[in-house]
LOKE-393961 format. One record per residue (C-alpha): x, y, z. Coordinates in steps of 0.25 Angstrom, whole numbers, always signed. Each point is the difference from the previous one (the first is absolute). Layout:
LOKE-393961
<node xx="X" yy="Y" zz="Z"/>
...
//
This chain:
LOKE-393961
<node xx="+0" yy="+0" zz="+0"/>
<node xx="+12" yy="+13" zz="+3"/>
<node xx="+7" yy="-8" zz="-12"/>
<node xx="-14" yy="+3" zz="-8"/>
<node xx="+0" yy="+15" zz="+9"/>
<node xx="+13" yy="+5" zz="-5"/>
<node xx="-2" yy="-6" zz="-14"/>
<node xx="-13" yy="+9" zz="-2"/>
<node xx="+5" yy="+13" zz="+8"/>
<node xx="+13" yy="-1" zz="-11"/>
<node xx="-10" yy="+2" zz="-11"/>
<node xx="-8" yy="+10" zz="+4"/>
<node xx="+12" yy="+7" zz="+4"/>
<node xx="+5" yy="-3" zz="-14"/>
<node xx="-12" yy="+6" zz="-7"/>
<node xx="-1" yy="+12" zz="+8"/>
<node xx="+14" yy="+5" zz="-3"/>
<node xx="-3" yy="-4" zz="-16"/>
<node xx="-13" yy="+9" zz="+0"/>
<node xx="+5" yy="+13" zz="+8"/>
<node xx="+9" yy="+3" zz="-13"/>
<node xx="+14" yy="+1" zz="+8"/>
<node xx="+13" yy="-3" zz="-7"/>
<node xx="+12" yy="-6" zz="+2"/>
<node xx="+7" yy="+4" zz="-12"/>
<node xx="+1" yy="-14" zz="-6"/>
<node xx="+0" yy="+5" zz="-14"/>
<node xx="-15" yy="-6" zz="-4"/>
<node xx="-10" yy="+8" zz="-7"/>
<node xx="-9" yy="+2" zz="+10"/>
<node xx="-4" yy="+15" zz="+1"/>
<node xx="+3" yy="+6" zz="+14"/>
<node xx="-14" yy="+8" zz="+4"/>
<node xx="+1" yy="+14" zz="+4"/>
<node xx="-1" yy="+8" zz="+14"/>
<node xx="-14" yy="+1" zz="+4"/>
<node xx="-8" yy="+14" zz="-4"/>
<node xx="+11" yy="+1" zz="-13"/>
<node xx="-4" yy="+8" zz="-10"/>
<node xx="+7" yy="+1" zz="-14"/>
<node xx="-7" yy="+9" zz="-10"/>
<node xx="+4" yy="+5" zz="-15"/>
<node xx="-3" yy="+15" zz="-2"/>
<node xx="+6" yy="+8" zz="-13"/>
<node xx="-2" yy="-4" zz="-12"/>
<node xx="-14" yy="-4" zz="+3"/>
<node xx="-4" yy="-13" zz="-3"/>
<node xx="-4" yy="+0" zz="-16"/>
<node xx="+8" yy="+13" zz="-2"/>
<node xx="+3" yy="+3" zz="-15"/>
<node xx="+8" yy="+11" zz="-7"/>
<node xx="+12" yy="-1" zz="+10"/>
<node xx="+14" yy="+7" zz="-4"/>
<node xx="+10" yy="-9" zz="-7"/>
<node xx="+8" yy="+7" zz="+6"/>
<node xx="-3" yy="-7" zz="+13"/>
<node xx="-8" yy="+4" zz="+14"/>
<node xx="-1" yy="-3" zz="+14"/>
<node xx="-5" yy="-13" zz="+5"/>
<node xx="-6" yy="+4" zz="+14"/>
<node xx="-5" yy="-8" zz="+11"/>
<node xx="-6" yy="-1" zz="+14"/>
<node xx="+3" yy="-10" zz="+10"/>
<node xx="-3" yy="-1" zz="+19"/>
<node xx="+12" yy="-9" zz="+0"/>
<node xx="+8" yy="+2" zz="+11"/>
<node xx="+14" yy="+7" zz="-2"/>
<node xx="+11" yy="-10" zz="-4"/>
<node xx="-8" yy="-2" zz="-13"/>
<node xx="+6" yy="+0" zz="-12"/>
<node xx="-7" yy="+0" zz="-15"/>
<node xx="+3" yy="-8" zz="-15"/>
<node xx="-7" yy="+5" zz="-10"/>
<node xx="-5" yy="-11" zz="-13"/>
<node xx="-2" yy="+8" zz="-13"/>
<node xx="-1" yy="-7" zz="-12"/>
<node xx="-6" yy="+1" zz="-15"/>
<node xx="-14" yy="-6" zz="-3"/>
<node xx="-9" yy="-2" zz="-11"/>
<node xx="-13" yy="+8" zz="+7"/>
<node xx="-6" yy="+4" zz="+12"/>
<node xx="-4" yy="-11" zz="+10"/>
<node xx="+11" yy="-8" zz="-7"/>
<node xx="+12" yy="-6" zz="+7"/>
<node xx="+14" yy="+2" zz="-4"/>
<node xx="+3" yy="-14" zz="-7"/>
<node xx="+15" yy="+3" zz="+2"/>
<node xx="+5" yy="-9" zz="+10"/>
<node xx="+8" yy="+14" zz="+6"/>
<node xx="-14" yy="+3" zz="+6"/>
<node xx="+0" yy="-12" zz="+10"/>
<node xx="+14" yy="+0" zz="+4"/>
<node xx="+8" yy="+14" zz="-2"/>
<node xx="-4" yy="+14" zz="+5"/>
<node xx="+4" yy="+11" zz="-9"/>
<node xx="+7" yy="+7" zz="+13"/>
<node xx="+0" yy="-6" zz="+15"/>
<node xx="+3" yy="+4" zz="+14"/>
<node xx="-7" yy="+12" zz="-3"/>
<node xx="-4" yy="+10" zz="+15"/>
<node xx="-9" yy="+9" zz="-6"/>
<node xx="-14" yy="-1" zz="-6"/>
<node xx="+3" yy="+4" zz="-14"/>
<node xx="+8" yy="-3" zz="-14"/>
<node xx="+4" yy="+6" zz="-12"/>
<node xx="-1" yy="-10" zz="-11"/>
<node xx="+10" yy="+8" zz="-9"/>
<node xx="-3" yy="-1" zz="-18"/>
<node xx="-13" yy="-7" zz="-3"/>
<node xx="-2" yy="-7" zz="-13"/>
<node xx="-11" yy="+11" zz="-8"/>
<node xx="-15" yy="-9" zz="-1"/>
<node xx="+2" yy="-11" zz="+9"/>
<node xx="-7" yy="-6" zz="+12"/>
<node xx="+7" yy="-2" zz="+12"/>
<node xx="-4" yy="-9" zz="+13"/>
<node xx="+7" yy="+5" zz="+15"/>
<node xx="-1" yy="-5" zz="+14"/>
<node xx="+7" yy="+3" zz="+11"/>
<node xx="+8" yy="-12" zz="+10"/>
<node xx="+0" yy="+5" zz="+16"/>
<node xx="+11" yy="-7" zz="+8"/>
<node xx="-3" yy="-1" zz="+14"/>
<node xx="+10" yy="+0" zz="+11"/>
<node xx="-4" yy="-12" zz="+5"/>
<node xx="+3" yy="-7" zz="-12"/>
<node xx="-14" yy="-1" zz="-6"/>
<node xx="-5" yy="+7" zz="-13"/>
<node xx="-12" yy="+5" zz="-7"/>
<node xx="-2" yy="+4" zz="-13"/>
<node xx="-11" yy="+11" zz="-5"/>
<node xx="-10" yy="-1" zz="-12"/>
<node xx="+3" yy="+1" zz="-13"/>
<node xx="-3" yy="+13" zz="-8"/>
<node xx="+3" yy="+2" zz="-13"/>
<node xx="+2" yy="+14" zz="-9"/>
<node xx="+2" yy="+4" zz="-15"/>
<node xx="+11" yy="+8" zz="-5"/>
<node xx="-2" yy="+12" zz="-10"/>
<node xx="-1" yy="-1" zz="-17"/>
<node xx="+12" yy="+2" zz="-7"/>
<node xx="-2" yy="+16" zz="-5"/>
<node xx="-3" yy="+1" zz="-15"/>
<node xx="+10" yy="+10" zz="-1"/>
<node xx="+11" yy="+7" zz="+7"/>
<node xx="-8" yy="+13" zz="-3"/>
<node xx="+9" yy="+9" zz="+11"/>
<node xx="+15" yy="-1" zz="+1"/>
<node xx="+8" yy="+2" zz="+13"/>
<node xx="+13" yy="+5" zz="+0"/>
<node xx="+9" yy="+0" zz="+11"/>
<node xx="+10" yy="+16" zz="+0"/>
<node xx="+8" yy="+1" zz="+12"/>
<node xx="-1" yy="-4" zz="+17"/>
<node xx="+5" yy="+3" zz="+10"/>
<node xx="+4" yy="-6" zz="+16"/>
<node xx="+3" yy="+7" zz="+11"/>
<node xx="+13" yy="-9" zz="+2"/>
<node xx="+8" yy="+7" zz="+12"/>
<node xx="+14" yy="-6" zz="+5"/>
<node xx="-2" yy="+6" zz="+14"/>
<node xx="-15" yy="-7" zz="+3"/>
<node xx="-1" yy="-15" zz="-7"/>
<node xx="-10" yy="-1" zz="+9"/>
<node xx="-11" yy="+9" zz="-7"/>
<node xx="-11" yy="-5" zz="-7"/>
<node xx="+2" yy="+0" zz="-16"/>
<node xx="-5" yy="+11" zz="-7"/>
<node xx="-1" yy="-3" zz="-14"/>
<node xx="-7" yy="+13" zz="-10"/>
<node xx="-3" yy="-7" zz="-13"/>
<node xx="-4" yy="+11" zz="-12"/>
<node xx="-8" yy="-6" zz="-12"/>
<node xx="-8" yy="+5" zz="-10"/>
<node xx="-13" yy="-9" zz="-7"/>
<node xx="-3" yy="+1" zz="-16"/>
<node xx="-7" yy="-4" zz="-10"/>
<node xx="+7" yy="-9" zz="-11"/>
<node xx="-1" yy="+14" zz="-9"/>
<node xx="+8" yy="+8" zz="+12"/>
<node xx="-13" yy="+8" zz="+5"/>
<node xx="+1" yy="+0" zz="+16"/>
<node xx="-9" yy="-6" zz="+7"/>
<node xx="-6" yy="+10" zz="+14"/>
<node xx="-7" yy="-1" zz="+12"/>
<node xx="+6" yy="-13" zz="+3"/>
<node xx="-4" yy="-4" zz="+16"/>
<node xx="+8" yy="-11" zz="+7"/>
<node xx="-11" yy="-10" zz="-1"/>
<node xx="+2" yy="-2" zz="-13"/>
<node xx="+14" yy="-6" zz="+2"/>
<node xx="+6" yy="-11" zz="+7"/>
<node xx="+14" yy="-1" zz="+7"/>
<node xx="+8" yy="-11" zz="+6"/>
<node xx="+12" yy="+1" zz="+5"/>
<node xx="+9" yy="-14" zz="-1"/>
<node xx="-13" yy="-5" zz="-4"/>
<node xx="-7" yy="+3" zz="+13"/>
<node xx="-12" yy="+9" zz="-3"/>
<node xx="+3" yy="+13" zz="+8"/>
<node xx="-11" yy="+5" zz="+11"/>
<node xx="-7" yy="+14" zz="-1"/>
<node xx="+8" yy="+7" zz="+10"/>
<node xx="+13" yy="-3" zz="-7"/>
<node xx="-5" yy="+6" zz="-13"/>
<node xx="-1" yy="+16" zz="-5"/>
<node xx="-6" yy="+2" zz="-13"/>
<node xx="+0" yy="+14" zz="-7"/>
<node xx="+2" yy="+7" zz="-14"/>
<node xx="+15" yy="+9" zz="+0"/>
<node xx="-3" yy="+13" zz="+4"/>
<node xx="-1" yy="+11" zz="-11"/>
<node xx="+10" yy="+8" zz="+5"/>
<node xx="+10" yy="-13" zz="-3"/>
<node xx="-5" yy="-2" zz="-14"/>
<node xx="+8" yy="+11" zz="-10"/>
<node xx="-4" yy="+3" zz="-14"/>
<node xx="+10" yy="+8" zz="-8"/>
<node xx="-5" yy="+4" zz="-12"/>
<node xx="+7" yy="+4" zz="-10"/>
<node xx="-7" yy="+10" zz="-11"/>
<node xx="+10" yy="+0" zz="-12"/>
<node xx="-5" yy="+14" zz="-10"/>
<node xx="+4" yy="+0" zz="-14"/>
<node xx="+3" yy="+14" zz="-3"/>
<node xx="+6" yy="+0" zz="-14"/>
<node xx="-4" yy="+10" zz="-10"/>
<node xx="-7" yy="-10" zz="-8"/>
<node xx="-11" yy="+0" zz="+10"/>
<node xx="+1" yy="+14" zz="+1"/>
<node xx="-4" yy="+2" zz="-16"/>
<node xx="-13" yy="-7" zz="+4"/>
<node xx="-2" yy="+9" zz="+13"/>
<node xx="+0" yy="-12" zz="+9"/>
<node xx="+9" yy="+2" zz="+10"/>
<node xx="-11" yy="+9" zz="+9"/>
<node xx="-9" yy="-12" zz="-1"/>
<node xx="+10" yy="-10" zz="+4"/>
<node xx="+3" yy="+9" zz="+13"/>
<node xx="-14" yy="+0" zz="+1"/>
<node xx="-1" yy="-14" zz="+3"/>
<node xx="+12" yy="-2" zz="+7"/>
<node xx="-6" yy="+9" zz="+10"/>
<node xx="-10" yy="-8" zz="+1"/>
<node xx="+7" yy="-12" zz="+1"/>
<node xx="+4" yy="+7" zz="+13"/>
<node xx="-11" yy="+4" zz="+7"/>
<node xx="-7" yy="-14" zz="-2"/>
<node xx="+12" yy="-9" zz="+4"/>
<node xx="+4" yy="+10" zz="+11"/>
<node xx="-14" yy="-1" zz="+7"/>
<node xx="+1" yy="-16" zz="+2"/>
<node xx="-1" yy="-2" zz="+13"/>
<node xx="+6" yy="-16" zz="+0"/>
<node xx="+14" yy="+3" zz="-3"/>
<node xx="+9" yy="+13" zz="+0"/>
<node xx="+3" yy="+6" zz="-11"/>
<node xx="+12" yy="+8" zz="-5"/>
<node xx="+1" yy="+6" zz="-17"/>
<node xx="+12" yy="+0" zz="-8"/>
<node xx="-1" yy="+11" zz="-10"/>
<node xx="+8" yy="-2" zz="-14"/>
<node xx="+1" yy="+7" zz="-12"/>
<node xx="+7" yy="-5" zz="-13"/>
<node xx="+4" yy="+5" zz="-13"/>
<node xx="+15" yy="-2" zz="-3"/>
<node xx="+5" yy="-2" zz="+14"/>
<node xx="-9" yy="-4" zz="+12"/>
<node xx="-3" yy="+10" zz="+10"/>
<node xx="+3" yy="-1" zz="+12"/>
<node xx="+11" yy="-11" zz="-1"/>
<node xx="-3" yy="-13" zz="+5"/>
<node xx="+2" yy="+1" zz="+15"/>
<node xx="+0" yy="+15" zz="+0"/>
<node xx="-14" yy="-2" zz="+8"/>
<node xx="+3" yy="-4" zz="+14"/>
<node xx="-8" yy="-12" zz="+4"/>
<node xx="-11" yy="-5" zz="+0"/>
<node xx="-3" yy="+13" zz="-8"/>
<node xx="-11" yy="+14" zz="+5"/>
<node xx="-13" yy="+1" zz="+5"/>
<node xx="-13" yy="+3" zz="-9"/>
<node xx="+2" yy="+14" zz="+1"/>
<node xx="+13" yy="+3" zz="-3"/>
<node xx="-2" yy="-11" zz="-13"/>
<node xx="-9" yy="+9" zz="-4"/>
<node xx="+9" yy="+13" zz="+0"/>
<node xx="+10" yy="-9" zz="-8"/>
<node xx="-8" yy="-5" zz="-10"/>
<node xx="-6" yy="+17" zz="-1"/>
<node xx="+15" yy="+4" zz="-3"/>
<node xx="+2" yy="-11" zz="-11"/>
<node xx="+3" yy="+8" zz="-14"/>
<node xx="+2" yy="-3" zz="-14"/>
<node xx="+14" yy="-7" zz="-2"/>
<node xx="+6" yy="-3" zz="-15"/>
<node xx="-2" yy="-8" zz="-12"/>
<node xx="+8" yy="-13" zz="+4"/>
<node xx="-6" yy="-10" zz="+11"/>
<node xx="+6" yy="-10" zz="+5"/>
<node xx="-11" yy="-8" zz="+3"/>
<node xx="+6" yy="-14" zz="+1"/>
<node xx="+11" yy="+6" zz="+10"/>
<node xx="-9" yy="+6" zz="+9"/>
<node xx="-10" yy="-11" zz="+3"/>
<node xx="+13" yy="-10" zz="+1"/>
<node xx="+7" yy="+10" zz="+11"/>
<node xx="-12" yy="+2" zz="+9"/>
<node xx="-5" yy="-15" zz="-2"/>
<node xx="+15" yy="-5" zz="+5"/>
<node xx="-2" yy="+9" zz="+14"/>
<node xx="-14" yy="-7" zz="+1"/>
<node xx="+4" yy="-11" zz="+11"/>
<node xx="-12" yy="-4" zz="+9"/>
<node xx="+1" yy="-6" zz="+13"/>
<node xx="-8" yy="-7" zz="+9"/>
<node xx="+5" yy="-2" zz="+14"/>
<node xx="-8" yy="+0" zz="+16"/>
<node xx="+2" yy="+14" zz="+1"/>
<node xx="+0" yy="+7" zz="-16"/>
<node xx="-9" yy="-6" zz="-11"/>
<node xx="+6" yy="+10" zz="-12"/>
<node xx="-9" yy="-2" zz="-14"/>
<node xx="+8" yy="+10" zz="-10"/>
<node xx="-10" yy="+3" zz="-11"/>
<node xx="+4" yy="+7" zz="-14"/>
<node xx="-11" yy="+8" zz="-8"/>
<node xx="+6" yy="+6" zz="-17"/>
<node xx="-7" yy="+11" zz="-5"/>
<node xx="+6" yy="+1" zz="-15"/>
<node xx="-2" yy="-4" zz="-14"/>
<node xx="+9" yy="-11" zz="+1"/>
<node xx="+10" yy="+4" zz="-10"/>
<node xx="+14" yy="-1" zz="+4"/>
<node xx="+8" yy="+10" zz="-12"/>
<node xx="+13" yy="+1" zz="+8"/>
<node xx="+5" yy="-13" zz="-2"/>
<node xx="+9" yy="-1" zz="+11"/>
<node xx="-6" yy="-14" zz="+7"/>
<node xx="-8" yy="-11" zz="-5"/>
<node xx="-14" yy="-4" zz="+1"/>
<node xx="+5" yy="-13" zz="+5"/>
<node xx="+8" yy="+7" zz="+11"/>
<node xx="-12" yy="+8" zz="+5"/>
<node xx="-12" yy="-15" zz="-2"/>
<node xx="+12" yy="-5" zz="+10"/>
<node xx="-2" yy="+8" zz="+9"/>
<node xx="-14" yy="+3" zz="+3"/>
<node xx="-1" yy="-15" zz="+0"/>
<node xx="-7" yy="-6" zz="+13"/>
<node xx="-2" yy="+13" zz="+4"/>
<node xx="-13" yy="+10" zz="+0"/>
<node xx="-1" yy="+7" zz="-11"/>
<node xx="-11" yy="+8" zz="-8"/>
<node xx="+0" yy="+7" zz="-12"/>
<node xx="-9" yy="+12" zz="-5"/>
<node xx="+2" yy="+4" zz="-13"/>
<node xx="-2" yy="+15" zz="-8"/>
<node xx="-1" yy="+3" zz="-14"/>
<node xx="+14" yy="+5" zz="-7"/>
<node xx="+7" yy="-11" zz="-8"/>
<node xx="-9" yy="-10" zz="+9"/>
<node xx="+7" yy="-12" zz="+2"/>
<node xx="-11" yy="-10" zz="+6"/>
<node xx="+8" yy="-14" zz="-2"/>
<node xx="+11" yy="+7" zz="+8"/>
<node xx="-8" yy="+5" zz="+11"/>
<node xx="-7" yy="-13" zz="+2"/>
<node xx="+13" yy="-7" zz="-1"/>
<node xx="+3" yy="+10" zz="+14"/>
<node xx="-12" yy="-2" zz="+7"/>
<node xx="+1" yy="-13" zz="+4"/>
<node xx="-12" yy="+2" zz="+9"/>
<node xx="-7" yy="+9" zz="-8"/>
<node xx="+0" yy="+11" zz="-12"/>
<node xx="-11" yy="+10" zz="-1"/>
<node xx="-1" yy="+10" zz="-14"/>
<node xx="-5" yy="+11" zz="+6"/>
<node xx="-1" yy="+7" zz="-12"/>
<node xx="-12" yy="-9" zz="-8"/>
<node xx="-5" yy="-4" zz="+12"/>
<node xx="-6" yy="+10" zz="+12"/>
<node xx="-5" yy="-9" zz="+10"/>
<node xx="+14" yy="+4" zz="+8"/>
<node xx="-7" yy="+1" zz="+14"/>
<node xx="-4" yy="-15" zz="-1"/>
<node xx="+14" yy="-2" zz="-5"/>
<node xx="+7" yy="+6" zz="+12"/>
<node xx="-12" yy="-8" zz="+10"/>
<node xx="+6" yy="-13" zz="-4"/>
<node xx="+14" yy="+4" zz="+3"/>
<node xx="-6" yy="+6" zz="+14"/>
<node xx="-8" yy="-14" zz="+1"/>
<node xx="+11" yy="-8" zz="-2"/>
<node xx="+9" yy="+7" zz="+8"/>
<node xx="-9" yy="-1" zz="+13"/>
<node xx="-3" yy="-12" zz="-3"/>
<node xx="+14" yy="-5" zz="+0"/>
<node xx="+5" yy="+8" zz="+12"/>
<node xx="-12" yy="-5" zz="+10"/>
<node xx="+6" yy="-16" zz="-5"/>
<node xx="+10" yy="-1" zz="+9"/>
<node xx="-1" yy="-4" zz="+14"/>
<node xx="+5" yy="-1" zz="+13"/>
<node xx="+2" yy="-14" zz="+7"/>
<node xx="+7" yy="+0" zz="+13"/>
<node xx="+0" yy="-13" zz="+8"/>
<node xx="+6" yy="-1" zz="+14"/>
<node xx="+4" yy="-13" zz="+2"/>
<node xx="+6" yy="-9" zz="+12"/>
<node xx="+8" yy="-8" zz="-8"/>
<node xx="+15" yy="-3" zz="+4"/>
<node xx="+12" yy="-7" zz="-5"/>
<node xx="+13" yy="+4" zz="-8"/>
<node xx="-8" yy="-5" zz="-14"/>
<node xx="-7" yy="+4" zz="-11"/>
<node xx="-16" yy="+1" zz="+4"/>
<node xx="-9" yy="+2" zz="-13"/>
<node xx="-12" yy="+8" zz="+0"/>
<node xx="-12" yy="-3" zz="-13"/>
<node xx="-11" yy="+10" zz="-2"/>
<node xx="-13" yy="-5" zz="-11"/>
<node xx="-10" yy="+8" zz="-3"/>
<node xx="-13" yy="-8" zz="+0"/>
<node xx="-4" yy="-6" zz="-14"/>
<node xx="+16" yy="+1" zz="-5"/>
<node xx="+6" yy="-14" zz="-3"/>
<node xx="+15" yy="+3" zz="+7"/>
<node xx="+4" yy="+7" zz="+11"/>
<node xx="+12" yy="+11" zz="+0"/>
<node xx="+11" yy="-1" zz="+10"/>
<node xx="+11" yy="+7" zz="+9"/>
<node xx="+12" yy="-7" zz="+6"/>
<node xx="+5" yy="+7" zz="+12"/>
<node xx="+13" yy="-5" zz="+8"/>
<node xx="-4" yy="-3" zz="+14"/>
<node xx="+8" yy="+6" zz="+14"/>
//
């Protein structure tokens, strides 16, 4: 009968430990039940969640465990919502482990896919429990790249005497269309940033367009004043609209703008770099292109577009964005003979350059040739205000395209961190390499 006692009391005993879920760490299967009152929820993306960013976003969670937890996250591929993963990565292998808080970045997404996620919770005492399965969609691949991003200049506030400052890191860029118009009143939103490919969070991002005061226009008004111009009286009506020119692109209020005044018959006047730079204000433009007077018979056409075109350097750094721009007013025809054409197409080549064209010995092939971004024949056509409103447009335009982003970031480490901006519905993203401190 105790033989019988014993045997019965050892089974019961055996049973009870095989149904309260303890482990000894043998290495079987059997899954280790949570603590009691754990909870384990997925939060962002909700569940079913379509349109994500390829370029990746925050996996977030909830979870009561006690502290001493740590996290895996599973992330794989699947073919559609409700859909397990078929890989065989899903069962066994978290995309990151021994994570101690309650998110992740997932980093570059593949565009138009399904993707599943859970989340494992390791307990202290040895046990796990893993949450329910939610699933998201990530974005369409864009039809087009319809707006560009180009990366000009940053800058950190790297100092020798305090390594221990948080990175500041100012990043100037400017947003166009493929045809070069910019593109304004950009907000933050409509970008996303990573850092090492870690999304950054609100408070370590500023967004803003560059200030006007840093965005310089010189503008350069080149004024044929040859006497074959004169014998067709045209030289008042070409300082006519160069004054004009002045009081429209001197009144934009997105950039600051300085004027170059020229004149040109056999020698150009003044001299290339006899204006100190960037140039004068509207008002005293004005009283240089008033005192402009008849010059001689020779022009020197092609020398004079060449000389000021070859001064013409643009920059674009954190603290100056500088945008040179040329206008001609002539008839286009070089009589000197002192350069050639080819010297002066070189030269205004990749840069801003528009044409307007008065009646003498017209030379509209010329002039078009020059104004490689537009020629206007002011004397057949009379529509010269709507002219001059395009150049205005395109000008604001393009000096409200550039912006500020400045990103304070905790990162550390003597290497090279890299930083990706994409602007929503682009296919690639534009990045900036800083070294580390």
């Amino acid at each position: 009968m105790k033989l019988f006692m014993r045997t019965y009391i050892g089974i019961v005993f055996a049973a009870v430990l095989i149904n309260s879920g303890c482990s000894f760490n043998d290495n079987t299967s059997t899954t280790p039940t949570s603590p009691t009152n754990t909870t384990l929820q997925l939060q962002t993306p909700k569940d079913g969640t379509t349109a994500v960013s390829s370029f990746g976003t925050n996996l977030q969670w909830s979870s009561t465990a006690a502290i001493g937890t740590v996290f895996e996250i599973f992330l794989e591929q699947t073919s559609g919502k409700n859909i397990l993963p078929s890989s065989s990565t899903w069962s066994t292998t978290p995309k990151a482990l021994g994570l101690t808080t309650t998110n992740y970045s997932t980093g570059q997404l593949t565009y138009a896919t399904w993707y599943a996620w859970r989340v494992r919770a390791l307990f202290p005492t040895g046990s796990w429990m893993d949450s329910p399965v939610q699933y998201f969609q990530t974005e369409d691949i864009p039809q087009s790249a319809s707006n560009i991003l180009k990366i000009h200049d940053y800058s950190t506030n790297y100092d020798p005497a305090n390594v221990a400052q948080d990175h500041i890191i100012k990043i100037i860029f400017q947003v166009t269309d493929p045809a070069g118009n910019g593109i304004i009143n950009l907000t933050k939103d409509q970008f996303e940033v990573l850092e090492d490919n870690e999304q950054l969070r609100e408070f370590e991002l500023s967004f803003a367009p560059q200030a006007p005061s840093k965005v310089i226009l010189p503008v350069h008004l080149l004024i044929d004043n040859s006497t074959s111009l004169k014998a067709n009286n045209r030289l008042p009506m070409m300082k006519a609209d160069a004054t004009e020119i002045v009081t429209r692109l001197g009144s934009l209020a997105s950039l600051t703008p300085f004027f170059n005044i020229y004149q040109f018959s056999e020698t150009l006047s003044p001299q290339v770099g006899g204006i100190t730079p960037p140039g004068v204000n509207a008002d005293q433009a004005k009283t240089d292109i008033n005192n402009i007077q008849n010059g001689v018979a020779s022009t020197d056409f092609n020398g004079a577009v060449a000389d000021v075109a070859t001064s013409m350097t643009n920059s674009y750094t954190v603290n100056e964005i500088k945008q040179h721009v040329m206008i001609v007013l002539s008839d286009g025809d070089d009589t000197a003979g002192k350069r050639s054409l080819a010297e002066a197409t070189n030269a205004v080549s990749a840069k801003r350059v528009y044409t307007m064209g008065y009646a003498g010995d017209l030379r509209e092939d010329i002039l078009k040739m020059i104004g490689v971004s537009g020629y206007f024949n002011r004397s057949l056509n009379g529509d010269f205000s709507s002219y001059l409103l395009n150049i205005r447009t395109y000008l604001e335009n393009f000096s409200r395209s550039f912006y500020v982003l400045t990103i304070t970031s905790p990162k550390r480490g003597y290497r090279t961190h890299t930083i990706s901006i994409r602007m929503h519905g682009s296919l690639n993203p534009v990045t900036v390499n800083y070294p580390g401190w």
